[in-house]
MMTF fields as JSON, N, C-alpha, C and O atoms, coordinates in Angstrom:
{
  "mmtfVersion": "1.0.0",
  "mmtfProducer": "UNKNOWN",
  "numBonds": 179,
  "numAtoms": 180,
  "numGroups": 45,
  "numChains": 1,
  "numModels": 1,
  "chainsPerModel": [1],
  "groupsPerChain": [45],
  "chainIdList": ["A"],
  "bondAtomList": [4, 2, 8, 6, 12, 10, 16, 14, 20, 18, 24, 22, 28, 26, 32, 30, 36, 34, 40, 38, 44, 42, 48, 46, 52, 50, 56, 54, 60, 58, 64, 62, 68, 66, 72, 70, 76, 74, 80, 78, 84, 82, 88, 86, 92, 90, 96, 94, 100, 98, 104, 102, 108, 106, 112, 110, 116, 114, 120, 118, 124, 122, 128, 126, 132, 130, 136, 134, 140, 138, 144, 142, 148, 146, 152, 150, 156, 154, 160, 158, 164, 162, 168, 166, 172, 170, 176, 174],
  "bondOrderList": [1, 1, 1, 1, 1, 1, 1, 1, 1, 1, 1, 1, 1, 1, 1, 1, 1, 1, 1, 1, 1, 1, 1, 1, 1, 1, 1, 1, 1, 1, 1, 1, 1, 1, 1, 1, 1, 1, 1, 1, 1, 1, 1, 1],
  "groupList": [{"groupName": "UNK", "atomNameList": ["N", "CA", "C", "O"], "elementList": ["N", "C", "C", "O"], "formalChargeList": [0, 0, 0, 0], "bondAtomList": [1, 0, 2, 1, 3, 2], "bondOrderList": [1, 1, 2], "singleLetterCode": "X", "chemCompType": "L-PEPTIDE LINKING"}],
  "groupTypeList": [0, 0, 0, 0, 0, 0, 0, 0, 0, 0, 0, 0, 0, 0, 0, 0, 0, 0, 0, 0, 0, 0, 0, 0, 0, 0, 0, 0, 0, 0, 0, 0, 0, 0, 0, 0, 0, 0, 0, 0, 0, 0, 0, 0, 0],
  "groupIdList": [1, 2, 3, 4, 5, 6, 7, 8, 9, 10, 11, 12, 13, 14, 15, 16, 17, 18, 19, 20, 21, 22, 23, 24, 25, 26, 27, 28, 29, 30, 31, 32, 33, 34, 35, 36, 37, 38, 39, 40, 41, 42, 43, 44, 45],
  "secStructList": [7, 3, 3, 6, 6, 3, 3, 7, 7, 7, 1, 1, 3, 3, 3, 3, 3, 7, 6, 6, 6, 7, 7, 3, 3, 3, 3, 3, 3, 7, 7, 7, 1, 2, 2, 2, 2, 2, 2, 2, 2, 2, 2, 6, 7],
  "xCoordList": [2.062, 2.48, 2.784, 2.431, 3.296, 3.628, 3.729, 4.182, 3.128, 2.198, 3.034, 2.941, 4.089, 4.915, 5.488, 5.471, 5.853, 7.23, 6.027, 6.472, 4.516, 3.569, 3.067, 2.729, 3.322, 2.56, 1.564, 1.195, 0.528, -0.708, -0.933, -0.597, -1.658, -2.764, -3.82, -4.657, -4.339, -5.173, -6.02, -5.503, -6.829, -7.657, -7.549, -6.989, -8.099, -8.1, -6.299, -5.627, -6.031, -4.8, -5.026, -6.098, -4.004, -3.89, -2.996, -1.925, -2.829, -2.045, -0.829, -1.061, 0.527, 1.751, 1.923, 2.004, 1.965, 2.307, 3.737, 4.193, 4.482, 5.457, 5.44, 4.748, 6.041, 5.855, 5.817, 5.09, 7.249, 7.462, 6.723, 6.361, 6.472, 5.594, 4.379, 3.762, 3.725, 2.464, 2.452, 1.81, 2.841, 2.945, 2.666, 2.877, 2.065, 1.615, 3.158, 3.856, 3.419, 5.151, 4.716, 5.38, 3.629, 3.255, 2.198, 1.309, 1.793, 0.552, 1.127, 2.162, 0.268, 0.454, -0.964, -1.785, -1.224, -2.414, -2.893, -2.338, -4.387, -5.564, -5.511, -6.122, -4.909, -4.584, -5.997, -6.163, -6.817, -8.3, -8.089, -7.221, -8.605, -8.844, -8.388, -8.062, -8.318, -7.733, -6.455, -5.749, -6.198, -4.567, -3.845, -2.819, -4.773, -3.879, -3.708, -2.699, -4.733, -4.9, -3.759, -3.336, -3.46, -3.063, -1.168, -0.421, -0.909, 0.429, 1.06, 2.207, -0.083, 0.368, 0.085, 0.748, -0.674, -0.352, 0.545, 0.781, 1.369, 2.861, 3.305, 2.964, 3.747, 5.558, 4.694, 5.506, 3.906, 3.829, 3.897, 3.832, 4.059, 4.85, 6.222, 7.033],
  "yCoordList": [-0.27, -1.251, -2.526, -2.667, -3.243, -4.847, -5.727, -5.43, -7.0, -8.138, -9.259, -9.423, -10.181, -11.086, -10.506, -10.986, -9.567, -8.972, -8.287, -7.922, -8.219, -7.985, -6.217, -5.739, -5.629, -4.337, -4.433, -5.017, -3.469, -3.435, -2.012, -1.284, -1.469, -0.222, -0.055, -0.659, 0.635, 1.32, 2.383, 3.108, 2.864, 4.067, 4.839, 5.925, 4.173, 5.164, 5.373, 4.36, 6.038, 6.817, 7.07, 7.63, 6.714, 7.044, 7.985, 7.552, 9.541, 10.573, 9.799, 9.027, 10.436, 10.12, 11.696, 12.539, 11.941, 12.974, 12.827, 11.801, 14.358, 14.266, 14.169, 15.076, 13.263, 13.493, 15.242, 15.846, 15.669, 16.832, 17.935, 18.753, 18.082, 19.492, 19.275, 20.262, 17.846, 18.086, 17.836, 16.891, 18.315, 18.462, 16.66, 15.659, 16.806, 15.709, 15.561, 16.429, 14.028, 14.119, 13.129, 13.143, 12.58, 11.34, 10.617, 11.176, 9.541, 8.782, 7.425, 7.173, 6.626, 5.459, 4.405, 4.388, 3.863, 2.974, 2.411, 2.196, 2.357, 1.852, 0.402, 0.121, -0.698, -1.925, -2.688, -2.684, -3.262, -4.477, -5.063, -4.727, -5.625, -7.153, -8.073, -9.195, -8.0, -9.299, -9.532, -10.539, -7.755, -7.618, -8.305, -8.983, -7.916, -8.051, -9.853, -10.519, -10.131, -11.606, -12.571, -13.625, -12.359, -12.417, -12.026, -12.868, -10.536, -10.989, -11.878, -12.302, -12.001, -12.71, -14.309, -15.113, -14.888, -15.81, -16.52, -17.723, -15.143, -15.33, -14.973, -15.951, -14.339, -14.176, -15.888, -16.813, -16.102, -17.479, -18.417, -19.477, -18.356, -19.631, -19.188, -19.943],
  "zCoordList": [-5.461, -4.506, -5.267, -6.438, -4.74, -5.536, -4.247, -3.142, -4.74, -4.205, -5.08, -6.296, -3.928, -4.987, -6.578, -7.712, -6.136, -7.097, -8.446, -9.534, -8.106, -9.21, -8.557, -7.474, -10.228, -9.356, -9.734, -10.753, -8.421, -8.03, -8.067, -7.133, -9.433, -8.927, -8.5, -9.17, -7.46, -7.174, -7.189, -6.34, -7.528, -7.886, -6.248, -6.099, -5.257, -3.97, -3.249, -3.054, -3.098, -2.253, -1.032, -0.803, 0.292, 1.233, 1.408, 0.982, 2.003, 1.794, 3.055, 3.985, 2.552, 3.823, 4.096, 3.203, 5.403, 6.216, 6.904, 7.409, 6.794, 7.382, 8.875, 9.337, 9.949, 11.46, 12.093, 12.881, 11.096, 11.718, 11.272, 12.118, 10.25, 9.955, 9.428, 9.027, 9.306, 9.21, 7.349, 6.891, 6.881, 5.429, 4.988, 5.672, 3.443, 2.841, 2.137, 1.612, 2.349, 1.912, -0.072, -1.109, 0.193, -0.822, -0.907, -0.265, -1.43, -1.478, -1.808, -2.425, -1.285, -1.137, -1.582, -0.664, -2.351, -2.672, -0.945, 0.133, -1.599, -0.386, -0.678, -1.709, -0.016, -0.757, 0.185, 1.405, -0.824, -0.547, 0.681, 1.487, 0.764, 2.325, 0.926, 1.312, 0.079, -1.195, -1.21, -1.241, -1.165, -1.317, -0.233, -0.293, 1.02, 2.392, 2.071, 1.837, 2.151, 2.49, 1.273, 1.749, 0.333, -1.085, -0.268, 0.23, -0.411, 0.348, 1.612, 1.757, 2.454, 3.568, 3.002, 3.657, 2.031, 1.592, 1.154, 1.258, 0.313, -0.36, 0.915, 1.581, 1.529, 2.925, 3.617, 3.635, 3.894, 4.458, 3.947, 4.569, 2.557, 1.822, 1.591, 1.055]
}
């Protein structure tokens, strides 16, 4: 993921599922209460 144009790894993964068949399509990083708070700092400036 990237946080103001910075990438961000994560050790934990959230799986992406397809709507239609159920199937795991990808993974996506488990982003902190740091992260959250940290991007909405940046889009609100």
């Amino acid at each position: 993921m990237r946080i103001g144009g910075r990438k961000v790894t994560r050790y934990e993964t959230i799986n992406v599922y397809s709507p239609y068949s159920g199937d795991i399509v990808g993974t996506v990083p488990k982003a902190t209460l740091e992260d959250v708070r940290e991007a909405f700092a940046i889009a609100n400036a």
